[in-house]
C-alpha positions in Angstrom: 44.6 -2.6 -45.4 44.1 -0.9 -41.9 42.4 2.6 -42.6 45.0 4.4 -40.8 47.7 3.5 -43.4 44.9 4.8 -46.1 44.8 8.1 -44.3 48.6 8.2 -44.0 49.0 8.0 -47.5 46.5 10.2 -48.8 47.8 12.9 -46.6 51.4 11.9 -47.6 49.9 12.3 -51.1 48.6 15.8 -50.4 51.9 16.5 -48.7 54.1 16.2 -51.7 51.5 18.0 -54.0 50.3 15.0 -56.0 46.6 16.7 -57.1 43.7 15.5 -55.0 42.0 13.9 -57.4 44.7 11.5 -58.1 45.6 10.9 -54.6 42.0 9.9 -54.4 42.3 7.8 -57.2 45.5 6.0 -55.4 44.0 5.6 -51.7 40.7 4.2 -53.0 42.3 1.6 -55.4 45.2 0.7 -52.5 43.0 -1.7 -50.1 41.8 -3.8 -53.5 45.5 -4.1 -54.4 46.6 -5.0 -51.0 44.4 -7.2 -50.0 42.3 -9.5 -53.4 39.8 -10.7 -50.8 38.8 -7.1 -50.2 35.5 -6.7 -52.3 35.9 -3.5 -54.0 37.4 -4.3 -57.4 38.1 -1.9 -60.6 34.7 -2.2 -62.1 32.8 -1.3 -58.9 35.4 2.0 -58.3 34.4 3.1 -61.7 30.9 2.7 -62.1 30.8 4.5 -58.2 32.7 7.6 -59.7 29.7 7.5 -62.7 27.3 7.2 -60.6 28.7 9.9 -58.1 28.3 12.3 -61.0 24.7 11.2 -62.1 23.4 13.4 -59.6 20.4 16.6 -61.1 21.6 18.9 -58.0 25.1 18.3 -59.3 24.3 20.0 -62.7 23.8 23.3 -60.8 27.9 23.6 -60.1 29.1 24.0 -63.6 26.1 26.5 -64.0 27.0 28.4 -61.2 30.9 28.3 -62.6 29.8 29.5 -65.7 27.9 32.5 -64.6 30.1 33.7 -62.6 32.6 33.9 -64.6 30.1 35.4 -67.6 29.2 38.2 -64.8 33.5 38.5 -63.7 33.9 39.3 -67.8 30.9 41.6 -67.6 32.3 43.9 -65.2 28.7 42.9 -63.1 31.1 43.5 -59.6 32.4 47.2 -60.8 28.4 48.0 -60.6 27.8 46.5 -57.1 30.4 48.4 -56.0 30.1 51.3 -57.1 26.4 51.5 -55.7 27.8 50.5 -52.0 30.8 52.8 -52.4 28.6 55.6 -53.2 26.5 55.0 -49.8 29.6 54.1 -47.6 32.3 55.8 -49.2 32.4 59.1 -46.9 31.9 57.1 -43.5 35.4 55.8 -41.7 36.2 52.7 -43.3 33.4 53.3 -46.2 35.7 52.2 -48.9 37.1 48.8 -47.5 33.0 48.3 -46.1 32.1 48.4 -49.6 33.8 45.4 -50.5 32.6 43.5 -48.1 29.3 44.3 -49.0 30.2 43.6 -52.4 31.6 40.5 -51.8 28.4 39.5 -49.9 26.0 40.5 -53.2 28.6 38.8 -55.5 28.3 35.6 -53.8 25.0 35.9 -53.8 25.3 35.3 -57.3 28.6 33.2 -58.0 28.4 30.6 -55.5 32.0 30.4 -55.5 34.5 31.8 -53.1 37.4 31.6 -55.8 35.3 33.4 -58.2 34.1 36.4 -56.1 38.1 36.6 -54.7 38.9 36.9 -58.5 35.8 39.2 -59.7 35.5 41.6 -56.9 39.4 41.6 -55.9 40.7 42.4 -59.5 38.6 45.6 -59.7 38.5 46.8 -56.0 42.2 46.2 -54.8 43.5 48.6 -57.2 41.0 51.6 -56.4 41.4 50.8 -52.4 45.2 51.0 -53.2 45.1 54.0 -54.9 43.3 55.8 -51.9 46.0 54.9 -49.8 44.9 51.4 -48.4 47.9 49.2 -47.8 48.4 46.6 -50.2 48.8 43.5 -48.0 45.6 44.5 -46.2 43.1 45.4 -49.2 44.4 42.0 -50.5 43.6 39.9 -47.3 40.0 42.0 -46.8 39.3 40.2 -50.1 40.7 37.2 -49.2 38.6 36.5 -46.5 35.7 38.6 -47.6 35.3 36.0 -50.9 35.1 33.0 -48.3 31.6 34.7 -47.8 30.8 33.5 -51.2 30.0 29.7 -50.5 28.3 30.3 -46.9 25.5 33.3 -49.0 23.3 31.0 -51.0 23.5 30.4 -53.7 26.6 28.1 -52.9 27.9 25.2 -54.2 29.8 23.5 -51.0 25.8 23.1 -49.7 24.9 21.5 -53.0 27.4 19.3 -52.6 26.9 18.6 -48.9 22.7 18.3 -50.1 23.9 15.4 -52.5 25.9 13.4 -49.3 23.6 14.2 -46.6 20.4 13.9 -48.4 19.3 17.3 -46.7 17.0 19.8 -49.0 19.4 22.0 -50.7 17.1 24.7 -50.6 17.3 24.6 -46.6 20.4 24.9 -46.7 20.4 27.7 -48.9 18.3 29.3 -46.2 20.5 28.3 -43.6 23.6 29.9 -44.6 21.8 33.8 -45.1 22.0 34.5 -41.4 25.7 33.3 -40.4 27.1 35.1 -43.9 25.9 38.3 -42.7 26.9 37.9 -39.3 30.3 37.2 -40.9 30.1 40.1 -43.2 29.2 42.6 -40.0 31.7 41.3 -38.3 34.4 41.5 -40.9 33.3 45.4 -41.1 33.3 46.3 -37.7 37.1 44.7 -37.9 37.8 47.4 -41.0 36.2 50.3 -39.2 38.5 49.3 -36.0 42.0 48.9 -38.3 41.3 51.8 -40.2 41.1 54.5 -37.2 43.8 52.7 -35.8 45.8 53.3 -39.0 44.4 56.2 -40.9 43.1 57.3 -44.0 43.4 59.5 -46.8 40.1 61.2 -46.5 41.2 63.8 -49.7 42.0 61.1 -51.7 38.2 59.0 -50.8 36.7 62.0 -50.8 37.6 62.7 -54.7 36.7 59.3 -55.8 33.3 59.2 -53.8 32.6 63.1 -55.7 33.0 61.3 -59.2 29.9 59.0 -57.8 28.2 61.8 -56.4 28.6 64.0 -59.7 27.1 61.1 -61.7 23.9 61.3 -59.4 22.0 58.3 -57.4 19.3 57.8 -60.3 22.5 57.2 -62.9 24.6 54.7 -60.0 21.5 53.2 -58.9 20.3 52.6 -63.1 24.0 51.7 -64.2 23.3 49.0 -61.1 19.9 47.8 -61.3 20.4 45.0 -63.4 23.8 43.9 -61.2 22.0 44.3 -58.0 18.5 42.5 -59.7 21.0 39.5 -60.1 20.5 37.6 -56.9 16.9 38.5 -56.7 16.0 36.6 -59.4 18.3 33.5 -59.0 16.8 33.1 -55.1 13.6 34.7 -55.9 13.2 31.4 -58.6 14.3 29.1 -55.8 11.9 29.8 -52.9 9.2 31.1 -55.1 9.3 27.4 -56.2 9.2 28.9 -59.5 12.5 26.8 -60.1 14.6 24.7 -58.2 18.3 25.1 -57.7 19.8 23.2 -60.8 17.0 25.3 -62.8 18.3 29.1 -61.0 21.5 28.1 -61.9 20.6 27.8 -65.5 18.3 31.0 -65.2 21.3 32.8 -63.8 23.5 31.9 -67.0 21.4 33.0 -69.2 20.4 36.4 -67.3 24.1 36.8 -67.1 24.7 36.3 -70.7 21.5 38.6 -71.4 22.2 41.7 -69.3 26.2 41.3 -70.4 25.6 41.4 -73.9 22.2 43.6 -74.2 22.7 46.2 -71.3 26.4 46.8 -70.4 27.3 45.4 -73.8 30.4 44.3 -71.8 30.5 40.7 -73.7 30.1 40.4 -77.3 29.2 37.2 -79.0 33.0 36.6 -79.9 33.9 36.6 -76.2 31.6 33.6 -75.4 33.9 30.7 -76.8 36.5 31.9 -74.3 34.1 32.6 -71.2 33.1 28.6 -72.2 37.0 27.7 -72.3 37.6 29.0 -69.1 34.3 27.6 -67.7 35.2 24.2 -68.8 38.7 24.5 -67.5 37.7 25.8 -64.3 34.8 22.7 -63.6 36.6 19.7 -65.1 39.1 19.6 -62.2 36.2 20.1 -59.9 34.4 17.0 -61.6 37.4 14.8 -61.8 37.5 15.8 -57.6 33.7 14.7 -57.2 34.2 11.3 -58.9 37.1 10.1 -57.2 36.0 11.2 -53.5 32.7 9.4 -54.1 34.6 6.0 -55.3 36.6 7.0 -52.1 33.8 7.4 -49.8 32.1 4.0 -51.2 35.4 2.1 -50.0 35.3 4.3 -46.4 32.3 3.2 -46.1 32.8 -0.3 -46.6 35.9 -0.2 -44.6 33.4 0.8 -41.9 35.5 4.0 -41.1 32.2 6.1 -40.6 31.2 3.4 -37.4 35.0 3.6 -36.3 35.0 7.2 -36.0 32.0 7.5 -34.3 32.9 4.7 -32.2 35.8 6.3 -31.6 34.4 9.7 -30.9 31.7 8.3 -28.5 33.8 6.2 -26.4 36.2 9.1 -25.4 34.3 11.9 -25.2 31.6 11.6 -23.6 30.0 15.9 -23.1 28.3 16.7 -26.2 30.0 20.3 -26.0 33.7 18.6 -26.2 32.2 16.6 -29.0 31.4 19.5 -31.3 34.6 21.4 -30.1 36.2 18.0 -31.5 34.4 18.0 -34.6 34.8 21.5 -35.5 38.6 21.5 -34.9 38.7 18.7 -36.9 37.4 20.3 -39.6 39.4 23.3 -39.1 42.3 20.9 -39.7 40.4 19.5 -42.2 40.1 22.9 -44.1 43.8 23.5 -43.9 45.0 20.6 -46.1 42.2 19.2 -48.3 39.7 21.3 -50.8 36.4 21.9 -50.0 34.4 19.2 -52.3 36.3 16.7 -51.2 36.2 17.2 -48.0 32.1 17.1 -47.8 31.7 14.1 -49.9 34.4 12.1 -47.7 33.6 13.2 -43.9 29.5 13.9 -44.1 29.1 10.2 -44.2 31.8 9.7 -40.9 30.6 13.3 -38.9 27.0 13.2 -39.6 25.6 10.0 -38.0 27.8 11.3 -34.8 25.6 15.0 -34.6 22.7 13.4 -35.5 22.9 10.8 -32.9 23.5 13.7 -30.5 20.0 15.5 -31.4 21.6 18.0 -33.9 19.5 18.9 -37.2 21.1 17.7 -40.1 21.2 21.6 -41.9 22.6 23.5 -39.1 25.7 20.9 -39.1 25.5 21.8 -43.0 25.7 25.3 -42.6 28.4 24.2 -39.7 30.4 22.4 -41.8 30.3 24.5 -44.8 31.4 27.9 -42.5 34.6 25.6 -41.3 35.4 25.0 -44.7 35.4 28.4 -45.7 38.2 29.1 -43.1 40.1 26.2 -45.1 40.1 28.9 -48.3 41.8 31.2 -46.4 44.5 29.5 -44.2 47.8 27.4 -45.6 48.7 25.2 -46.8 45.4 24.9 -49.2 43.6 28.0 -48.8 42.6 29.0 -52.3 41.6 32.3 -51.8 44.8 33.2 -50.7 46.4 32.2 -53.8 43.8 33.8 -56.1 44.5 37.0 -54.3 48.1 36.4 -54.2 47.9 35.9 -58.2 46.2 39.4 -58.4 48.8 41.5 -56.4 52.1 39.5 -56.3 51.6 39.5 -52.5 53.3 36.6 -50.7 50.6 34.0 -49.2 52.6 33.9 -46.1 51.4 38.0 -45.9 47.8 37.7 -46.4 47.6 34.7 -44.7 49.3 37.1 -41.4 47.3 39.6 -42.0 44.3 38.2 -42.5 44.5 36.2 -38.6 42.3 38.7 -37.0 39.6 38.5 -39.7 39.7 34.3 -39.8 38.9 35.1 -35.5 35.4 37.0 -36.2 34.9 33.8 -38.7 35.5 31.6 -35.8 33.0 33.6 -33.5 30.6 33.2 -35.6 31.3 29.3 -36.3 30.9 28.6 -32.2 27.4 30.7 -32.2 26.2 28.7 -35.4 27.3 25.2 -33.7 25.9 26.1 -30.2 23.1 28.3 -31.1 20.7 26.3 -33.7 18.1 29.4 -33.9 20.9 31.1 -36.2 21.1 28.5 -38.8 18.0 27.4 -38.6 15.6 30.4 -38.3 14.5 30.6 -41.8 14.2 27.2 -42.2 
């Protein structure tokens, strides 16, 4: 079976909504079905997909899903916030600033752009909108501002692209600290410049920034200390070497748990059966994803696809600038239609040979590849974050996805600097 007619039908499949997973499934059992001289039977799919998910750095994504949503429960995002609201609430734009902030420091902890959408938009959209904040726009700021949550380490889109590319996850960790705060400046500056273009009710920030102020900065700053000690510890285990990723993850679990239950006493032990529910629900699609697209990429590969595309690539473009403009619109497309695990496992193997072959170090095409991803979660048809947010206001996604175009440009500002300026990625490294 030619690979085009593969691609056609997975994307067919995608089309008419049949979940990724299964269309993986489908596409990568097709060519053995079509053609019995093909060498990829049934037995070799399945013990790929096993063996796709026998992986230690893979451990550290249900971890990561777990505390996050143990530290969502645990109100951990009302404290962030309300230490960066009480610093930035007075200034023009202080409020909607705050969430991005917060966002940033929540997915420092979650790794998950879904779950910091989820965490920091279900208790910040409703105070922004009470100030006066339109709805639409407080719910895109969130949106877009949760994307920021797999390109701040810890995040698992660089585990996963660590387990296809072989590159130290702990790099790339490393590498993502400098583009997410460029991202989160610029998505700032964009807030400060819509809201003295639109307004705000100062009385109405005022007031809730004087209910901060009357508790005192000793009381925000002690209601917040554990909150804000969160991400401290979880990269402070990592590049002390004290523990590597998979073990943080577990460390952050069980300081989530601990802080939850002893400090804020937010979570009591009755909760923890449904936090582990809804932990379980929330990372068996994820897993079902990471098994089928590694049976997938096993038949790419010996479809020679990977050689193809770069083959392809190389022979019609020929400046290494049009080449990366190629390969980051592709992924832009990329990002549109398919989610984000899938994605990595499936085109590292085809993209990376290409930029490495072109001099380009394996982690800044990470951290490259992960930033064009996160535009995926906020643009249709698949953008998750859109529908998370959606699902917390009963906005349209055809609004927030409008209104959040002028945010999803400073994302793609900072995605040309990262692919044509390595010293940003790659600085800490």
């Amino acid at each position: 079976m030619p690979a085009v007619i593969l691609f056609i039908i997975f994307a067919v499949g995608l089309v008419i909504a049949i979940p990724v997973s299964i269309t993986l499934g489908i596409t990568s059992v097709l060519p053995s079905v079509c053609d019995p001289s093909f060498t990829v039977g049934a037995k070799y799919l399945i013990r790929a997909m096993f063996g796709g998910l026998d992986s230690f750095p893979l451990l550290a994504v249900p971890m990561f899903v777990l505390s996050g949503i143990i530290m969502a429960k645990g109100g951990i995002s009302r404290k962030l916030f309300d230490v960066f609201a009480y610093f930035l609430g007075n200034r023009t734009a202080g409020m909607p600033c705050a969430v991005v902030v917060t966002c940033l420091f929540y997915g420092a902890i979650s790794g998950s752009a879904p779950a910091t959408v989820a965490a920091v938009g279900s208790m910040t959209i409703p105070i922004l909108t009470s100030l006066g904040y339109d709805l639409t726009f407080t719910t895109s700021l969130v949106a877009v501002a949760g994307g920021l949550g797999v390109i701040i380490p810890p995040s698992i889109p660089f585990i996963m692209y660590g387990m296809a590319s072989g590159s130290s996850v702990s790099d790339l960790f490393l590498a993502g600290i400098i583009p997410g705060l460029m991202i989160g400046g610029l998505l700032m500056l964009y807030t400060i410049f819509y809201c003295r273009r639109n307004g705000e009710d100062k009385e109405k920030i005022r007031a809730e920034v004087k209910k901060l102020h009357d508790k005192g900065l000793l009381k925000v700053l002690k209601e917040s200390f554990f909150s804000i000690l969160s991400p401290v510890i979880i990269l402070g285990c990592i590049y002390s070497g004290i523990a590597s990723p998979t073990e943080a993850a577990v460390i952050s679990v069980f300081y989530a748990l601990f802080i939850s239950m002893v400090f804020y006493k937010s979570i009591r032990v009755k909760d923890i059966w449904n936090i582990l529910v809804e932990a379980v629900k929330t990372f068996t699609p994820i897993l079902f994803i990471l098994a089928t697209s590694t049976a997938f990429s096993r038949v790419l590969t010996l479809m020679q696809v990977p050689q193809t595309v770069s083959g392809f690539i190389s022979s019609n473009f020929h400046n290494p600038v049009i080449i990366l403009l190629v390969i980051n619109l592709f992924l832009l497309i990329v990002g549109m239609i398919m989610d984000t695990t899938p994605a990595i496992l499936i085109l590292t193997p085809i993209l990376l040979p290409i930029v490495t072959n072109m001099g380009m170090d394996p982690v800044q095409f990470g951290a490259l590849m992960v930033v064009n991803l996160a535009i995926g979660f906020v643009t249709p048809p698949i953008g998750v974050n859109l529908f998370v947010a959606s699902s917390l206001t009963d906005v349209p996604v055809t609004l927030i996805a409008r209104k959040s175009m002028p945010m999803i440009a400073y994302f793609l500002v900072v995605l040309l600097l990262i692919t044509f300026v390595p010293a940003i990625s790659l600085a800490l490294v």
